[in-house]
C-alpha positions as CSV (number, residue, x, y, z in Angstrom):
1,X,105.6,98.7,127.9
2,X,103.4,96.7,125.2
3,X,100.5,94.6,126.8
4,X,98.6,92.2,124.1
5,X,94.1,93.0,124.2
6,X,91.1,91.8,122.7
7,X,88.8,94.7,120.8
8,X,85.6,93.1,120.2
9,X,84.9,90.6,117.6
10,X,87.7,91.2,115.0
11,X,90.7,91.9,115.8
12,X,93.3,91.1,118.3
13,X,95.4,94.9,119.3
14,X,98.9,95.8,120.8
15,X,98.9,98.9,122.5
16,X,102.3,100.3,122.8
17,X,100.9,103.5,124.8
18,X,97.9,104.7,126.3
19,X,97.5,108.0,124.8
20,X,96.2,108.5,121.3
21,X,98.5,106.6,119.0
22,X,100.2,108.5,116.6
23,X,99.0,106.0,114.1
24,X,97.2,102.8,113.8
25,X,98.6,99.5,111.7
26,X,96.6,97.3,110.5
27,X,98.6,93.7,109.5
28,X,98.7,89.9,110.6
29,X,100.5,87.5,112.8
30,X,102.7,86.0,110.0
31,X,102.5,88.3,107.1
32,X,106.0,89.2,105.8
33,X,104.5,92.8,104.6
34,X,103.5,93.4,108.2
35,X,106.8,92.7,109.2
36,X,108.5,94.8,107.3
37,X,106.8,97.6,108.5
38,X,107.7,96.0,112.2
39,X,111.4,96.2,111.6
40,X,110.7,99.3,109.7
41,X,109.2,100.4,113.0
42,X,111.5,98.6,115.8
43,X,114.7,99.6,113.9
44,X,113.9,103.6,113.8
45,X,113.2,102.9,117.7
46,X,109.5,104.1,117.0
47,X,106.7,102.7,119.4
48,X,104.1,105.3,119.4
49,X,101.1,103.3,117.5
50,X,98.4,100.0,117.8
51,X,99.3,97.3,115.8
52,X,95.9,95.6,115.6
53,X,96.1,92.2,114.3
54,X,93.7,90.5,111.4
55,X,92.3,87.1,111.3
56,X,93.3,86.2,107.9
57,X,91.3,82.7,107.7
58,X,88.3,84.5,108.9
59,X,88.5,86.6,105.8
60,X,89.1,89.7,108.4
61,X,91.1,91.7,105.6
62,X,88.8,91.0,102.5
63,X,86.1,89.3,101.1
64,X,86.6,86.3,98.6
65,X,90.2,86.1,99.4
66,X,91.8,82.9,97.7
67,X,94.2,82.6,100.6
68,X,91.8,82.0,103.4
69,X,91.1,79.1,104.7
70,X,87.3,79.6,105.8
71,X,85.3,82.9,103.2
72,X,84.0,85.0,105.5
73,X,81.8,86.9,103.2
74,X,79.5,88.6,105.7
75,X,82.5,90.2,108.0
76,X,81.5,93.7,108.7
77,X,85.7,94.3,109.2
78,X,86.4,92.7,105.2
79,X,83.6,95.1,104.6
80,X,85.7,98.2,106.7
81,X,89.0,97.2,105.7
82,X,88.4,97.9,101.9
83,X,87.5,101.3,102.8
84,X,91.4,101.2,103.7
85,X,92.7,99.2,101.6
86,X,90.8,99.2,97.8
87,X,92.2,95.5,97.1
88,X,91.6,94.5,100.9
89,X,95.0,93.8,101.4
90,X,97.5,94.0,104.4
91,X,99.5,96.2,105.9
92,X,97.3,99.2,105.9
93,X,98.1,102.4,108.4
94,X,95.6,104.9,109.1
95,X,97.0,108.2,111.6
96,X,94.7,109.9,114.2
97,X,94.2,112.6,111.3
98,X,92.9,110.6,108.7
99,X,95.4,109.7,106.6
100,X,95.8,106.1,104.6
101,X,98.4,104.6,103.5
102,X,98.5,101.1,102.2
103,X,101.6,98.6,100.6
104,X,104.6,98.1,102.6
105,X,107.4,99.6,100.9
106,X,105.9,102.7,100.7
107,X,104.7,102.4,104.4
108,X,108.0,102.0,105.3
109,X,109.7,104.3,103.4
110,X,106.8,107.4,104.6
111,X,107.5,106.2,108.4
112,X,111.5,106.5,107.5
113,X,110.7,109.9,106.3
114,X,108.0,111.5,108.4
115,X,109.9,109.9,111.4
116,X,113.7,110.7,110.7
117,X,114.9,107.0,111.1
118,X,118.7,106.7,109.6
119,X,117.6,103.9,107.1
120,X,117.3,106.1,103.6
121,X,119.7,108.5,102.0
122,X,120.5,112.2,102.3
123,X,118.3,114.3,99.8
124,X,121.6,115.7,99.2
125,X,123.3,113.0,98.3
126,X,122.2,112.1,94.3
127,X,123.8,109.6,93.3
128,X,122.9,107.6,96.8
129,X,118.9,108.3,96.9
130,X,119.8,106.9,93.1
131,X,121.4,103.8,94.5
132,X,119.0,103.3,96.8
133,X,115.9,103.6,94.6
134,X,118.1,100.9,92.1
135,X,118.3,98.2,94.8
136,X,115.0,98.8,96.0
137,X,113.6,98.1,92.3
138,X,116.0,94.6,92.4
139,X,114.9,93.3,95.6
140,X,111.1,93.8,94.3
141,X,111.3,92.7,90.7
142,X,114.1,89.9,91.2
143,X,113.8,88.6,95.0
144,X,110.6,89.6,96.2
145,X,108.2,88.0,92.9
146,X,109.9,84.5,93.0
147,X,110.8,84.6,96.9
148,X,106.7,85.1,97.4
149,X,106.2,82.1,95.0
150,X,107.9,79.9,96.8
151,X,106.3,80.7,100.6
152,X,102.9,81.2,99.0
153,X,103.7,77.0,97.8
154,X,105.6,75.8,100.4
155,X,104.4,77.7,103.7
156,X,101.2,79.4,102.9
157,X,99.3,76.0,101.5
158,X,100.1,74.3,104.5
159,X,97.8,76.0,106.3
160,X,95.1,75.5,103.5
161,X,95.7,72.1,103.5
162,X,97.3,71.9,99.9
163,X,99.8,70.1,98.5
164,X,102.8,72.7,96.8
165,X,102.9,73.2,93.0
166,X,106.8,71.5,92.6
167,X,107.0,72.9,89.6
168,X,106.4,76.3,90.4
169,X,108.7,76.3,93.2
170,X,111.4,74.6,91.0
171,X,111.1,77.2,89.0
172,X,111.3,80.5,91.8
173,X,113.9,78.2,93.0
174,X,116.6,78.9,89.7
175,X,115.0,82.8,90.1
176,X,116.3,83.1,94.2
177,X,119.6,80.9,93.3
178,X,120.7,83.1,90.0
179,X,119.7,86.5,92.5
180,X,121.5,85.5,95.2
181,X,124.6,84.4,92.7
182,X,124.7,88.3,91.5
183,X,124.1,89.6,95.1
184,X,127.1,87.4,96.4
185,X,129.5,89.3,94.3
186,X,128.2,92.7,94.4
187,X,128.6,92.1,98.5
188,X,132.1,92.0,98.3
189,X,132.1,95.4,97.2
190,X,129.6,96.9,99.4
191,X,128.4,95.9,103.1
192,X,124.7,96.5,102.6
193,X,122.3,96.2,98.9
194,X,122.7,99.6,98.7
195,X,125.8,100.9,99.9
196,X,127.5,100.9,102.7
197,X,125.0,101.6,105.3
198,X,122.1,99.4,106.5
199,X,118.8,101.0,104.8
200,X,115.4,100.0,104.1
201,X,116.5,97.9,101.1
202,X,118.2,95.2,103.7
203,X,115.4,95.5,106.0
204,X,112.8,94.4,102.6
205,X,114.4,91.3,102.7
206,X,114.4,90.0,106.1
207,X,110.3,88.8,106.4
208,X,111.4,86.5,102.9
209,X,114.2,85.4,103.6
210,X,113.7,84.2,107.1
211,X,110.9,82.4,105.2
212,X,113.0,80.7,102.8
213,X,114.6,79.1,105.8
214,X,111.3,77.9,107.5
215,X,111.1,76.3,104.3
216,X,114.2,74.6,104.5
217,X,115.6,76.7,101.9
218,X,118.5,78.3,104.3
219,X,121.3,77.5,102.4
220,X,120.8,79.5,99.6
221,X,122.1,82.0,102.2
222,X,124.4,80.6,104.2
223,X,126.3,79.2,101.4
224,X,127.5,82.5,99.7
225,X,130.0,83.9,101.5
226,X,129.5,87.4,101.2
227,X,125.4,86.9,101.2
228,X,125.5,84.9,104.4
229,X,127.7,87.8,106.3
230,X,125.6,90.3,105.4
231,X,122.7,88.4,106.3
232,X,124.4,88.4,110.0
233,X,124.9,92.0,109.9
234,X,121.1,92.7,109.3
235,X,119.5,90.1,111.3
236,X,122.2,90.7,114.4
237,X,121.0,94.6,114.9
238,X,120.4,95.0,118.3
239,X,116.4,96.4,117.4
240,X,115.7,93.8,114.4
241,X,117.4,90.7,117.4
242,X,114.7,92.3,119.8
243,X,111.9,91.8,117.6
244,X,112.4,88.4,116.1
245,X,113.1,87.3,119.9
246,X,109.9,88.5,120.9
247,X,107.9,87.2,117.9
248,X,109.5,83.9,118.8
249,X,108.2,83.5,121.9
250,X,104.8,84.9,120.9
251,X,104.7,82.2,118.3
252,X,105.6,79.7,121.2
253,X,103.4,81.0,123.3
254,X,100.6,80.6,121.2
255,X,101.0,76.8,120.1
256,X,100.8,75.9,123.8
């Protein structure tokens, strides 16, 4: 049973057990590179850790951050949260022993690891752990870059209060459409971006993509065939339904 505090000053935290966490995650309401290491998290059935929650506008992850809305340059946390992340970036974790870990790819894929989720590929198994590390360089270099463009323009600004760059989105645009035209025939061949079993890799795209449709931007999915059933695949796990359900009504919750 989760229950939602307030620790004092900086940061709102979601204790999932009362005992000593075995880590603690530092990330934002919002932030597509928390939630990756949320899925990461909810799909490998792990619940043992505090997710505590940043104020982004208030500059609660970093000092002189272009992205906020208000510079906090005095915050004590921007100040703490460099100590864990050098660039004062989120998601960060930090275990009861000390150890740091920052980006979320490699979060995720140390959780998968440490923890023994079924999301990465026998040692054993060459070729596959090949595969896998091949698919996870595509969906960074050639979804991830112009996928970010286009929420940093059309979603993140909003909330500055700045108009979107049409040109650079026009432009990440024709980068997401020729992706998604290579992915939709490689999925005929393969359930999953890496094989034939639901890994990491799928789970990298979900925070993104479920962006691009907030943008209105859906159809790029839905209208390939093959990309929009494995879409359904991914975002219909049991765990990963579970998650988005609950961060929907959190997000309803707290417009009210």
């Amino acid at each position: 049973m989760s229950r939602l505090t307030n620790s004092p000053g900086f940061a709102s935290k979601l204790l999932y057990s009362s005992k000593m966490p075995a880590f603690t995650l530092y990330g934002s309401r919002g932030s597509t590179n928390t939630d990756r290491v949320r899925l990461t998290l909810a799909e490998g059935g792990f619940t043992d850790y505090e997710l505590v929650l940043l104020n982004l506008q208030k500059g609660e992850q970093k000092v002189g951050d272009p992205f906020l809305l208000d510079d906090d340059a005095a915050s004590p946390c921007s100040k703490e949260h460099k100590k864990r992340h050098p660039w004062g970036k989120i998601p960060v974790i930090t275990s009861a022993e000390g150890f740091t870990l920052y980006e979320s790819r490699a979060i995720c894929k140390y959780l998968a690891t440490k923890y023994s989720f079924p999301l990465l590929p026998p040692d054993s198994d060459v070729e596959a752990a090949a595969l896998f590390d091949q698919a996870q360089c595509a969906e960074l270099l050639y979804f991830a870059e112009p996928a970010g463009r286009i929420a940093f323009e059309k979603f993140a600004k909003r909330y500055m209060g700045l108009p979107p760059d049409d040109a650079v989105v026009s432009d990440a645009l024709r980068s997401v459409e020729m992706f998604f035209d290579v992915a939709e025939r490689l999925l005929h061949h393969k359930d999953y971006m890496a094989g034939n079993d639901f890994t990491l890799v799928d789970i990298y795209y979900i925070p993104l993509i479920q962006r691009l449709f907030a943008c209105g931007y859906g159809d790029i999915i839905v209208s390939r065939e093959a990309v929009s059933a494995w879409w359904d695949r991914c975002v219909n796990r049991p765990a990963i339904q579970r998650m988005l359900a609950a961060d929907k009504e959190a997000a309803v919750a707290a417009s009210r």
